[in-house]
C-alpha positions in Angstrom: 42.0 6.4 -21.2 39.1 4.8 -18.7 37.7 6.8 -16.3 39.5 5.0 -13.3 43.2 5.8 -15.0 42.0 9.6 -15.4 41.3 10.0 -12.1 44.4 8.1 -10.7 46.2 10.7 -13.1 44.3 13.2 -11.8 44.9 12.6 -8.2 49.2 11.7 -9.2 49.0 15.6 -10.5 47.3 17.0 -7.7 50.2 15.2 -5.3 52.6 16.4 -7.2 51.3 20.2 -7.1 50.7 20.2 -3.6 54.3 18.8 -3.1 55.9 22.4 -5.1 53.1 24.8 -3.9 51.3 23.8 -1.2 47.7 23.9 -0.8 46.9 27.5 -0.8 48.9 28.3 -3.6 47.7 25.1 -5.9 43.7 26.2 -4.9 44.8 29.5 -6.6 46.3 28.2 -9.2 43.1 26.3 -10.1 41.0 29.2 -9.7 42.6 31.2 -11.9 43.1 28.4 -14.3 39.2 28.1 -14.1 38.3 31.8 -14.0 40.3 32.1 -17.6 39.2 29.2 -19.3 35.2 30.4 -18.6 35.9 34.2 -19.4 35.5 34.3 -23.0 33.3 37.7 -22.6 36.1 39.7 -24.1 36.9 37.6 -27.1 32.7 36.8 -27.8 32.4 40.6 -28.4 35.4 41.2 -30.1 33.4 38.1 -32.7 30.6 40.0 -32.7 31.8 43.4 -33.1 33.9 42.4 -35.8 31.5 40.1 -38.1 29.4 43.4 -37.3 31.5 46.0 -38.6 32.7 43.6 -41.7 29.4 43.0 -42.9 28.6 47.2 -42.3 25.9 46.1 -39.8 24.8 47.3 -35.8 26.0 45.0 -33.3 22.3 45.7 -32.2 21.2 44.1 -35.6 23.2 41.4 -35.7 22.3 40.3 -32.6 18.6 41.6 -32.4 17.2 41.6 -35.7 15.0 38.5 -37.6 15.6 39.8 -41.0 17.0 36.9 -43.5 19.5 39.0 -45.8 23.5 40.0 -45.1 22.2 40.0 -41.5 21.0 36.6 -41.3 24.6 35.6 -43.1 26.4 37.6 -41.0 25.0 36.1 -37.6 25.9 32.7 -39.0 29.3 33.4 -39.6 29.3 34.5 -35.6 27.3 31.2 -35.1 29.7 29.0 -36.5 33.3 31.2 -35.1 32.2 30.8 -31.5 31.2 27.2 -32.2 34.0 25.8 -33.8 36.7 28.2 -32.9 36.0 29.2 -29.0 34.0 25.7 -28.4 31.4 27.0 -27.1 28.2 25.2 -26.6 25.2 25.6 -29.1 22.8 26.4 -26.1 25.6 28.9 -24.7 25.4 30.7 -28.2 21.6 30.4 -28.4 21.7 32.4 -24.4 24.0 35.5 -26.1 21.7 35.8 -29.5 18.3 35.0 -27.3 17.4 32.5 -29.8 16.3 29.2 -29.6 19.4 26.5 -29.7 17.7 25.0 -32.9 18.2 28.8 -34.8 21.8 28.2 -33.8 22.4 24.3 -34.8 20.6 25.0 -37.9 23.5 27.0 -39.5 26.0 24.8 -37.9 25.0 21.4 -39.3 24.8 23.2 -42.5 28.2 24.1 -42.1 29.6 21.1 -41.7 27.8 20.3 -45.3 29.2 23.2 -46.9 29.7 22.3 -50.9 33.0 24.4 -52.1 31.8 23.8 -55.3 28.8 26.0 -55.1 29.3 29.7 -55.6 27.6 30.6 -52.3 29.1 27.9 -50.2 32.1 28.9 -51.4 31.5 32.2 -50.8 30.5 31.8 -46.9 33.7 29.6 -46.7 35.8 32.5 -47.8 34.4 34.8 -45.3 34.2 32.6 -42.6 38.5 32.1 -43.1 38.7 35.3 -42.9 37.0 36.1 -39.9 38.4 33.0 -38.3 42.2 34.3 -39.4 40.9 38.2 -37.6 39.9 36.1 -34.5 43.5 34.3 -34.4 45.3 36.9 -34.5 43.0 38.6 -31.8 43.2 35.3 -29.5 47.2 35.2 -30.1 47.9 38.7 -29.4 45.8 38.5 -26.0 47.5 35.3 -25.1 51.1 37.1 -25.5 49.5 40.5 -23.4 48.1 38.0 -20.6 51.7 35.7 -20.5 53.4 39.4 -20.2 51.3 40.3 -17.4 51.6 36.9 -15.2 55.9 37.7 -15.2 
């Protein structure tokens, strides 16, 4: 869709909104629509403390430490599950680890060239599907909790 279309949609769904709610209740709406989509505090330590305690590591460690062993694995893994699973932005990943963004694109791009064919490739795969099945069931479990809470 073209920019112009977007915003005609755009402005089509913000008639229609104020037409059922009104524009104190839509402006709520939209707060709280925005407030949720940015909050993803709870779910980035739940990453973190998870990868930590799989890989028998601190949470200090794996986010403080510089040495290049389970560690330096381990804080990949985390790299790429907030990446590709919560969308979070390389620079917005860099900001939680205090690292420089090209530490965190490093491990992503190689990622995205895994080879399942070699044993260690293969290996991080594994243990990144595992993690990233943990963190579903986390994400869909919290979804069900907040949609029980909103009725």
């Amino acid at each position: 869709m073209n920019e112009q279309k977007e915003v005609e949609v755009l402005l089509k769904n913000i008639q229609e909104g104020l037409k059922l709610y009104g524009i104190k209740e839509l402006n709520e709406a939209i707060v709280k629509s925005l407030a949720k989509k940015d909050d993803k505090s709870v779910v980035i330590d739940y990453v973190i403390n998870m990868v930590a305690e799989g890989k028998e590591i601190s949470r200090r460690n794996l986010i403080k430490s510089n040495q290049r062993s389970n560690i330096q694995k381990a804080r990949q893994i985390v790299y790429c599950l907030l990446y590709f699973e919560l969308g979070l932005t390389m620079r917005q990943i860099a900001n939680i680890f205090s690292k420089y963004v090209r530490s965190v694109s490093m491990p992503i791009d190689s990622f995205r060239k895994l080879n399942p064919s070699l044993k260690t490739d293969l290996e991080f795969l594994n243990d990144y599907n595992i993690y990233k099945e943990k963190l579903s069931i986390f994400i869909n479990s919290n979804v069900k909790i907040t949609q029980n809470e909103n009725i």
